[in-house]
C-alpha positions in Angstrom: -67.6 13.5 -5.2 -69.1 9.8 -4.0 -70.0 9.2 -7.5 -66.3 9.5 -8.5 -65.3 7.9 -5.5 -67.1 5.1 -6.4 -66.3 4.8 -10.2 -62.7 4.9 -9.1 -63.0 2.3 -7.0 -65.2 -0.1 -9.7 -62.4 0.9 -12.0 -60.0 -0.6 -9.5 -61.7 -4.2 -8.9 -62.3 -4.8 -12.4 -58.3 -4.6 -13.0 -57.5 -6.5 -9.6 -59.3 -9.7 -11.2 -57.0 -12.1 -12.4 -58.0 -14.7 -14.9 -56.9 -18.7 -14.1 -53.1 -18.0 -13.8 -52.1 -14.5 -14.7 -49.0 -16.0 -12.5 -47.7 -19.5 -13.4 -44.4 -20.6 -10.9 -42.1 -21.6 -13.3 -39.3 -22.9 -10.6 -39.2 -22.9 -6.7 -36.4 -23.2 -4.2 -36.7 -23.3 -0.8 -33.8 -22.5 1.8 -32.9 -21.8 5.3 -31.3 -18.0 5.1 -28.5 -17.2 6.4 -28.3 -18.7 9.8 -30.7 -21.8 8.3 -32.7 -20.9 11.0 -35.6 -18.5 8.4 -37.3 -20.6 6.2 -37.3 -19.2 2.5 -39.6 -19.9 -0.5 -38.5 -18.6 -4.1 -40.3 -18.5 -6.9 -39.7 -18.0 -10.8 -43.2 -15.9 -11.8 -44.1 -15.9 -15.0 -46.5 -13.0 -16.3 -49.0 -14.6 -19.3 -50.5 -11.8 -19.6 -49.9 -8.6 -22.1 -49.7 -5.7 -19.2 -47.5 -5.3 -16.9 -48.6 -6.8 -12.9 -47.6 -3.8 -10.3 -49.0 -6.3 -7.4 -50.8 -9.0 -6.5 -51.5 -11.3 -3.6 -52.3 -15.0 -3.5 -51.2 -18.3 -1.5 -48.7 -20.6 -2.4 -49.4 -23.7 -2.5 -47.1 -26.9 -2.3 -47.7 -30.5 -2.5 -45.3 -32.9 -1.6 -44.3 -36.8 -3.2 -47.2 -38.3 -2.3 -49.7 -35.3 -3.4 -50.0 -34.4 -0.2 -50.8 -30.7 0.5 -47.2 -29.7 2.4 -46.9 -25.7 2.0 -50.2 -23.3 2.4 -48.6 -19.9 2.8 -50.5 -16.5 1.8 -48.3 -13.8 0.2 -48.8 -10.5 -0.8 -46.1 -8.9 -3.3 -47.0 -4.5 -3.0 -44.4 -3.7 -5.8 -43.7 -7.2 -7.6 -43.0 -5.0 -11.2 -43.1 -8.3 -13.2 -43.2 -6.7 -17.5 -46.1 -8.4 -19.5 -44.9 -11.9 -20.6 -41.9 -11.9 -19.0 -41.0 -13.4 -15.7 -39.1 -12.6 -12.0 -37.9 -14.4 -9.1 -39.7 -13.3 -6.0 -39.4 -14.9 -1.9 -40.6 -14.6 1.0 -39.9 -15.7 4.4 -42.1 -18.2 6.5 -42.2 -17.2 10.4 -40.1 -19.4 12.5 -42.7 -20.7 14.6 -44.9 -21.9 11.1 -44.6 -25.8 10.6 -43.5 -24.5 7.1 -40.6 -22.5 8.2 -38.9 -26.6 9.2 -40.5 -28.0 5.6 -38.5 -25.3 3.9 -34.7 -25.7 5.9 -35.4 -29.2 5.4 -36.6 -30.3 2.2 -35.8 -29.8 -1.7 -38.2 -27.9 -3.3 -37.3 -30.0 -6.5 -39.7 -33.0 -4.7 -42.8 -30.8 -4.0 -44.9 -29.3 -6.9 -46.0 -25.5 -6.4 -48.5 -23.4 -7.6 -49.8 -19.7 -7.0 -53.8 -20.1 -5.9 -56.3 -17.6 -5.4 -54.8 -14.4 -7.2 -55.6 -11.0 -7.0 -53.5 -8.8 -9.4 -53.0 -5.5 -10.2 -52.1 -4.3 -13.4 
């Protein structure tokens, strides 16, 4: 019973490794909700892989203008369902009290340059 337990589980963590960018943001928009008082972060995911992704987890990361590192936010997407090569818009919602919660009400995502770090995917 350990033995399969554990061959299950090394099966597992070899298809939650993702290679450089499994997931490449193809667009971001940022947004206030519906009050503008929740900060929202969307982003166009692109799947460059050949299987389909079931989930994944990872931290978004934004720089501003000037290169400047603006947006650090960890995400975790349980049933993101993106098809091999093919791509989905997915958000999340910053917590009011996060300095990124104000950078999102109050900026254009259009001036900030995104990218999806550190992933873990599962296929």
């Amino acid at each position: 019973m350990k033995k399969t337990l554990l061959t299950i589980a090394a099966t597992i963590a070899i298809t939650t490794s993702a290679q450089a960018q499994d997931l490449k943001v193809q667009g971001t928009e940022f947004s206030g909700g519906q009050f503008n008082i929740e900060g929202i972060i969307r982003l166009d995911l692109a799947n460059t892989t050949s299987k389909d992704i079931q989930a994944f987890k990872g931290t978004i990361l934004c720089l501003d203008a000037f290169d400047d590192e603006a947006i650090k936010l960890t995400v975790k997407a349980r049933s993101a369902n993106i098809p091999a090569n093919s791509s989905k818009q997915l958000s999340w919602k910053a917590s009011m009290l996060s300095p990124v919660n104000d950078i999102l009400i109050n900026n254009d995502a259009k001036n900030f340059r995104c990218s999806l770090e550190d992933q873990k995917i599962v296929n």
